[in-house]
N, C-alpha and C positions, 0 to 999 in steps of 0.2 A: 533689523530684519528678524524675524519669529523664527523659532525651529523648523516649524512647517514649508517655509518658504525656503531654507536652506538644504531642502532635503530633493537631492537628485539620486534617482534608484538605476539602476543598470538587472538586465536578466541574463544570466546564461542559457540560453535555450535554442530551440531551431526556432527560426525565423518566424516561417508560419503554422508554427503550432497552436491551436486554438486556446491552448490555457496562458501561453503568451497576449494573444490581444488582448482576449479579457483582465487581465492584470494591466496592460497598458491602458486599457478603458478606463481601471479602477483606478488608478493613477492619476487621468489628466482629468476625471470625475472632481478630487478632490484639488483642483488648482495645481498642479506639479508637472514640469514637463516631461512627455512620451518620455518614455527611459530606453537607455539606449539597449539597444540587443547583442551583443557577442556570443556568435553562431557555434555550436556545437563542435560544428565541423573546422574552427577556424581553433578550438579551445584544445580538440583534441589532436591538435599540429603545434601546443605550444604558444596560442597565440592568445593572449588573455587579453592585454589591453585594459586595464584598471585603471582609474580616475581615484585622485586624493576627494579623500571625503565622499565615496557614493558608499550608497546601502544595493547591497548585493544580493537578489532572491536568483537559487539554485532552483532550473527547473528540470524538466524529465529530458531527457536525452530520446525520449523512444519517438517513431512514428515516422523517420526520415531512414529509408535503406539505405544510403553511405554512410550517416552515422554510427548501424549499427553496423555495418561492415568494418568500420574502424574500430568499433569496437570487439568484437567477437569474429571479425574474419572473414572474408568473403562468403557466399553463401544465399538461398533464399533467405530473406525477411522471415517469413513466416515458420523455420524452422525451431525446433524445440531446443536442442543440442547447441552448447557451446555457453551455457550459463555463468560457470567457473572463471573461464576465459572473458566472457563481460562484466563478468564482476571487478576482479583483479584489476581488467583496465581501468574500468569506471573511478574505483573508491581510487588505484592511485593517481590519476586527472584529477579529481574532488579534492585528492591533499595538495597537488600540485598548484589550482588554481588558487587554494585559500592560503597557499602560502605569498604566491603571487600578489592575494588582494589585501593583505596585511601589508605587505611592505611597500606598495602603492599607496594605503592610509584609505583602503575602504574598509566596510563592514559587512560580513556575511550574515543574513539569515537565517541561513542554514549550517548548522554544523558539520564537520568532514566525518567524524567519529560517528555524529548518530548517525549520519545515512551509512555510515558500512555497516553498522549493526542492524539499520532496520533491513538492509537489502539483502541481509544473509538471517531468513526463516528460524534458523536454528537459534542463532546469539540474542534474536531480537526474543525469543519466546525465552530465553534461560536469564535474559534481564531481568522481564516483567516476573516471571516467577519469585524470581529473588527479590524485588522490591512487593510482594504480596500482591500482586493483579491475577484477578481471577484469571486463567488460563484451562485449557484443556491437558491434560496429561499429551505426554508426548514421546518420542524417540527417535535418535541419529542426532550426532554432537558432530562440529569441526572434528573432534577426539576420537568421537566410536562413532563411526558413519555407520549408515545402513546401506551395505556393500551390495546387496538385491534381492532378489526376491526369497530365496530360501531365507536367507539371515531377518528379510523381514518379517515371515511367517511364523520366523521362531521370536522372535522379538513379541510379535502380538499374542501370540500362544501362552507364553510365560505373563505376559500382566492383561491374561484374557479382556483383549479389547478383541470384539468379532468388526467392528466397521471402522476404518478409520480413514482421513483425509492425507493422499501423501502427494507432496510438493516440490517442485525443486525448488531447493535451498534460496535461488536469486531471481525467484520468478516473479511475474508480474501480471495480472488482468489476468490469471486464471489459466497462465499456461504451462502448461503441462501437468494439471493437476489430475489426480484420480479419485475417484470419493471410490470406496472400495468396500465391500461388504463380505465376508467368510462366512460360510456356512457346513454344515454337518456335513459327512460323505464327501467330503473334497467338493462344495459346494464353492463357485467364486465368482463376483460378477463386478465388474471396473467400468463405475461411469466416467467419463471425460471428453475435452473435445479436440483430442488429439488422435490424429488420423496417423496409421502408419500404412508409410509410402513402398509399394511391388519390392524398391533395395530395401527395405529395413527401416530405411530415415521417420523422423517424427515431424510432424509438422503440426501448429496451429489451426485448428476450420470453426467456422460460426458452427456447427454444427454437433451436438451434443448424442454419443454415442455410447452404445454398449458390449462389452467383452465378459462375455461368460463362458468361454474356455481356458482352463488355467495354464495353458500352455502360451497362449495369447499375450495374458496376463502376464504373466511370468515376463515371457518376452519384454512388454514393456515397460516394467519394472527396471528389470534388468540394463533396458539402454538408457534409463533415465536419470538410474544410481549412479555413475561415474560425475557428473556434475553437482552430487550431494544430493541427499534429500532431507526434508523435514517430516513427520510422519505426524499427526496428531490427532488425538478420540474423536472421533464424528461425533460429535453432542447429539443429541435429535434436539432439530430446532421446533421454535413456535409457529404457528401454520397462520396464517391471514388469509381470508378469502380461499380456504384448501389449496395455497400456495403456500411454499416454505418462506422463512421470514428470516432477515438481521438486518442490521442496522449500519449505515457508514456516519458515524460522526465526525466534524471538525471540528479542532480544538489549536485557537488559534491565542498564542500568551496565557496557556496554562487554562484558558475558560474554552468551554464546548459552547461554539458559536451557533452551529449547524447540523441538523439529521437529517436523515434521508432513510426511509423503511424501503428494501429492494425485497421483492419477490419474485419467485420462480417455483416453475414444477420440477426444474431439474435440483440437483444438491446445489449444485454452483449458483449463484445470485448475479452475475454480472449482464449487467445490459446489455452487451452484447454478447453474452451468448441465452437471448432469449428471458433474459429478465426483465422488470419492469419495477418503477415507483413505486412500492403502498402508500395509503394513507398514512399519514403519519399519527394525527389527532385519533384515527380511531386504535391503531395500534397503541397509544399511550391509556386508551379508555379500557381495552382490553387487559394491559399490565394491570390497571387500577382494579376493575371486573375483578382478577385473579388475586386482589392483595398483594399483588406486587409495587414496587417503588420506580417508577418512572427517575426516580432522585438517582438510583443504584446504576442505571446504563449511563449517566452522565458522570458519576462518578470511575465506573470503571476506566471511563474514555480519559478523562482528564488523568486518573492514575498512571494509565499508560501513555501518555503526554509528558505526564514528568519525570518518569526517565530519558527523556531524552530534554532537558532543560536549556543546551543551548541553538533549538530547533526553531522557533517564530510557530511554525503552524505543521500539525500532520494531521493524516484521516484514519482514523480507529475504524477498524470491524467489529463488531461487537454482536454475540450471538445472543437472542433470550432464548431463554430451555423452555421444553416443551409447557411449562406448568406457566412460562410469563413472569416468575418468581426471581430466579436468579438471573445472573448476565455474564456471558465471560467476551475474552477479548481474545480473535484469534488473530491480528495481524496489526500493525501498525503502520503507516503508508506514508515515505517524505515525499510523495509525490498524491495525497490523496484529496484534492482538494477542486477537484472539477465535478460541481455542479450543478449548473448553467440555471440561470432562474432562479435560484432557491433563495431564500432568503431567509437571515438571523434570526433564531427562536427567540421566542417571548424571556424577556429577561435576561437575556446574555449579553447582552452591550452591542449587538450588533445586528437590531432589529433596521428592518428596511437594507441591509447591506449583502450583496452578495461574499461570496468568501472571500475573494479579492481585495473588495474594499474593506472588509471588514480586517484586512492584514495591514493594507496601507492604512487606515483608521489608529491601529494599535501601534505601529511605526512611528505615528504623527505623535501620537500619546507621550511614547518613548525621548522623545526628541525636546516635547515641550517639558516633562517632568524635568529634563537632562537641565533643559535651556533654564529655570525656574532657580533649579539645586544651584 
């Protein structure tokens, strides 16, 4: 029997989450049977359920409300608050099941170690800095939080940054973030798409708003520091089409299989909240246009792929600067690999493959080099 034939995959994930079938597609694409699913909701009860010999891909836990009520506590879904508390749960589940799928005699994926460092903003940015990956300056450690708004005001005053991006610490899809801008005469204005609720509460909306009272401000700062924040230099990005521009790469065994140019008129890039595709081809023409290295954004992605070395696949953010010249990397994603259609760039080994396949591809690789040795 071949490697390939011997390799049954299992996912931890919700059911019907759409980056689940597509991976189960990818799957029975290349001859291997549907892999079995063990439900989020049944993992975070304890119930893991490991088979000798399966390969084990960790997916997102997000999208299903009892899950996230198990994790972070009853509550709306859509609430901003309680980050701290789903982290905590999550990364110790994460240890718990890979502990579980070792001594069953499967194989993880995903590593337990790097997704708590990529889910926590802060750890995941003081890595890459320290293995030399372009990054944005930044501020708030596990160690020295940024306790709220005064303390953040003085924090950017002192390494005069006037715009900067701030985050909670365990966020995801853009929640709770604020692209923030300071200006002269107590000048302050907080874009974000976080609506605060008649009580106080913070919630999640597709909708992309503005706060330029610093009392406002202030405010939600304020409620959003107790779950940690990350703070870091609003770069000014590169513009495509007089949209703002960066980049989502995947990098799947250390190679950057896949990009994807997203733009937007707001700071934030994400599709939902009113972002959209670029070109890609012409964004690459335009790096070229400026003397820039097309080579340099693939390389930063894959830099910060390899700190986390025993991961199979993550999705890099990747910002180009206004000039198209340089490229830094503001976030790293063990869940960043949704998206649908796209297929392997020219010369990455995973031409004609979506991300999916292009993971089950590299698994197969794995398994025959194993079977060969």
């Amino acid at each position: 029997m071949t490697g390939a034939a011997r390799v049954r995959f299992a996912v931890v994930g919700n059911p019907d989450n759409r980056r689940v079938a597509l991976f189960a597609d990818a799957v029975r694409a290349a001859g291997l049977p549907t892999p079995r699913v063990l439900g989020w909701r049944d993992v975070l009860r304890g119930q893991f359920g490991f088979r000798p010999g399966e390969v084990v891909r960790i997916d997102s836990p997000g999208e299903d409300p009892q899950v996230d009520s198990l994790l972070r506590g009853p509550g709306d879904p859509t609430r901003v608050e309680g980050g701290a508390r789903w982290y905590a749960r999550f990364t110790a589940v994460v240890a718990e099941l890979a502990g579980a799928a070792v001594g069953a005699g499967a194989r993880l994926l995903d590593d337990p170690a790097d997704i708590a460092v990529m889910f926590d903003k802060r750890r995941c940015h003081a890595r890459l800095a320290a293995a030399g990956v372009p990054v944005p300056w930044a501020a708030g450690t596990p160690r020295s939080p940024v306790t709220g708004w005064d303390d953040l005001r003085a924090r950017l005053a002192a390494a005069r940054v006037p715009r900067a991006f701030v985050k909670p610490a365990h966020g995801s899809s853009a929640s709770g973030v604020v692209a923030l801008a300071l200006g002269g005469a107590g000048r302050v204005k907080a874009v974000t798409s976080v609506e605060t609720a008649p009580g106080g509460g913070l919630f999640n909306s597709l909708r992309v708003r503005e706060y330029r009272a610093e009392r406002e401000v202030a405010a939600l700062i304020d409620a959003l520091a107790p779950d940690g924040l990350h703070v870091e230099r609003w770069l000014p990005k590169a513009a495509l089409d007089g949209r703002v521009c960066d980049l989502r790469l995947v990098v799947v065994g250390g190679r950057a299989t896949h990009a994807v140019a997203r733009t937007s008129r707001h700071p934030m890039t994400n599709l939902h909240l009113g972002g959209s595709r670029g070109d890609l081809t012409r964004l690459r023409a335009a790096v070229a246009a400026a003397g820039g290295s097309w080579a340099d954004a693939v390389a930063a992605a894959e830099g910060a792929a390899a700190c986390f070395p025993g991961t199979l696949c993550v999705g890099v953010d990747v910002l180009p600067a206004a000039d198209w010249r340089r490229f830094a990397v503001a976030e790293v994603n063990a869940f960043g690999d949704l998206l649908p259609r796209l297929t392997g760039l020219p010369a990455s080994g995973a031409e004609g493959l979506d991300t999916y396949a292009a993971q089950v591809a590299a698994v197969l690789r794995g398994e025959a080099a194993d079977a060969a040795a």
